[in-house]
C-alpha positions in Angstrom: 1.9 20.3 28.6 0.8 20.3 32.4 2.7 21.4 34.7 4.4 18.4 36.0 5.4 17.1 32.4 7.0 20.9 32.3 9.1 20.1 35.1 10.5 16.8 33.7 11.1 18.7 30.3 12.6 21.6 31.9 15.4 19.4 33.7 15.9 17.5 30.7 16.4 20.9 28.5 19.8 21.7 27.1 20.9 25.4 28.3 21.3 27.3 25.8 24.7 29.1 25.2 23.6 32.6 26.2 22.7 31.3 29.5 26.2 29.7 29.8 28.1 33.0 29.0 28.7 31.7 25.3 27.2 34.9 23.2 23.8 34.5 21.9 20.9 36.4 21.9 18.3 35.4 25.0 14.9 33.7 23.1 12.1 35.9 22.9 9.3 33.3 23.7 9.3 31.1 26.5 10.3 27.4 25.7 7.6 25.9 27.2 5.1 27.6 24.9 7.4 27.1 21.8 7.7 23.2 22.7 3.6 22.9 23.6 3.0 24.9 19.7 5.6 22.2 18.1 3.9 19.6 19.6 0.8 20.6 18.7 1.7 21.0 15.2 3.4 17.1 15.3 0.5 15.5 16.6 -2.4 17.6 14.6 -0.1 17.1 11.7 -1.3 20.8 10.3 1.3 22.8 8.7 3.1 25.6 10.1 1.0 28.4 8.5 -2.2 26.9 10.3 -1.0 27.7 13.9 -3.8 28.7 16.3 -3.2 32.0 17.7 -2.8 30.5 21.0 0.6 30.3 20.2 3.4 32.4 19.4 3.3 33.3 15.8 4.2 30.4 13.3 7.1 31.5 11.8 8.9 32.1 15.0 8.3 28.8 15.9 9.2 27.2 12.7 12.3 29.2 13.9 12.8 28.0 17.1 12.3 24.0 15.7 14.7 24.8 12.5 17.0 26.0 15.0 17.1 23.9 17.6 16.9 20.9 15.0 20.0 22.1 13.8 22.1 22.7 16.6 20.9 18.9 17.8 19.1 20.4 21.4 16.2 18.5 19.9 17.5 14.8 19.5 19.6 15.8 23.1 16.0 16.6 24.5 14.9 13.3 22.7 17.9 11.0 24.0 17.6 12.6 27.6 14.0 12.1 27.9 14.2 8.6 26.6 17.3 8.4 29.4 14.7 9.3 32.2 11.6 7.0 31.1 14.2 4.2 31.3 15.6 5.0 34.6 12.0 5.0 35.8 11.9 1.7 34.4 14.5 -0.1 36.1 16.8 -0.2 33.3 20.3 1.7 32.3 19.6 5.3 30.6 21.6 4.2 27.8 20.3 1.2 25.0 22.5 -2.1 24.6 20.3 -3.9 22.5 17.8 -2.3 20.0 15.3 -3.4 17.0 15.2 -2.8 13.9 12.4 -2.8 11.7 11.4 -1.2 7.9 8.7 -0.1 5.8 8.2 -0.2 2.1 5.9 3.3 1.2 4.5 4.1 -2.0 6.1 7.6 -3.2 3.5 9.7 -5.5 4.7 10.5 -8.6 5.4 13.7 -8.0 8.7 12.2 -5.8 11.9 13.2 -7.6 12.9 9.8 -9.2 16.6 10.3 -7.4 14.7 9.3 -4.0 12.4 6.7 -5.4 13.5 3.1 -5.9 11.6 -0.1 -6.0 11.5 -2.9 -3.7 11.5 -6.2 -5.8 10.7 -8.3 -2.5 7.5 -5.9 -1.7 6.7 -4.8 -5.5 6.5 -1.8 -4.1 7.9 1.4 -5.6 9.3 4.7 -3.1 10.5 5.2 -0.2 11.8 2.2 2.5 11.8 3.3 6.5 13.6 2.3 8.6 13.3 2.5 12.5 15.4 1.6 15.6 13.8 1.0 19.2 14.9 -0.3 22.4 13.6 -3.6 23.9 10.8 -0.4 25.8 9.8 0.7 22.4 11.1 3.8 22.8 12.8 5.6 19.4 16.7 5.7 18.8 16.9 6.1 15.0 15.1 7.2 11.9 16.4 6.9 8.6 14.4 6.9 5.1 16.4 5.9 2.3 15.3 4.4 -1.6 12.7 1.3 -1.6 15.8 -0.2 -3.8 18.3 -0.6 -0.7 18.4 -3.9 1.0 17.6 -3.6 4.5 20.6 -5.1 5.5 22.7 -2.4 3.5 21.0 0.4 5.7 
């Protein structure tokens, strides 16, 4: 991450609780490093265990994203990113229209069958996926569900 994409990311960080006087233990990495190894790992599309040692060590970053996925400060870095790139575009931080759009994915068969289903319209068995963008493109919603439920039942 250069510098300047740091400093939009750093504005658009939620603080965590120890820093507002809530308890907590202060992080022992930096952010910016943890966010720059996640991203690395997203877009390499390695797994955890193959982190280069330029980063901090893999399973404190694994960590760090379990955490952070958990407590939402993720999808709130997501939405308030999202808020800024739409400012810069003219338009109101917050979506009021979107589109939606789905996939039909073959599951292997080592997929439990209680996640598998089969689209009749697609002949295809698995998974269906099913995404949510703004009239930008930009991502509000992910959701995976059976290839057997109708996309307007999603």
């Amino acid at each position: 991450m250069s510098d300047a994409e740091w400093a939009v990311v750093r504005e658009a960080m939620p603080v965590p609780a120890w820093m507002n006087g809530k308890g907590g233990q202060p992080e022992g990495y930096c952010h910016r490093q943890m966010l720059d190894a996640v991203r690395y790992l997203v877009a390499g599309g390695i797994t955890w265990r193959a982190m280069p040692g330029d980063f901090p060590v893999w399973d404190r970053v694994y960590a760090f994203a379990r955490r952070w996925g958990a407590q939402g400060l993720l999808a709130e870095l997501h939405d308030r990113l999202r808020g800024l790139v739409r400012e810069d575009a003219g338009r109101d931080p917050e979506p009021t229209a979107a589109i939606v759009d789905s996939q039909s994915v073959r599951a292997a068969a080592t997929v439990p069958a209680s996640s598998r289903g089969y689209d009749a319209g697609k002949k295809v068995p698995g998974r269906k996926r099913h995404i949510m963008v703004d009239c930008l493109g930009l991502l509000l919603v992910v959701m995976v569900t059976t290839a057997n439920v109708h996309d307007s039942n999603a």
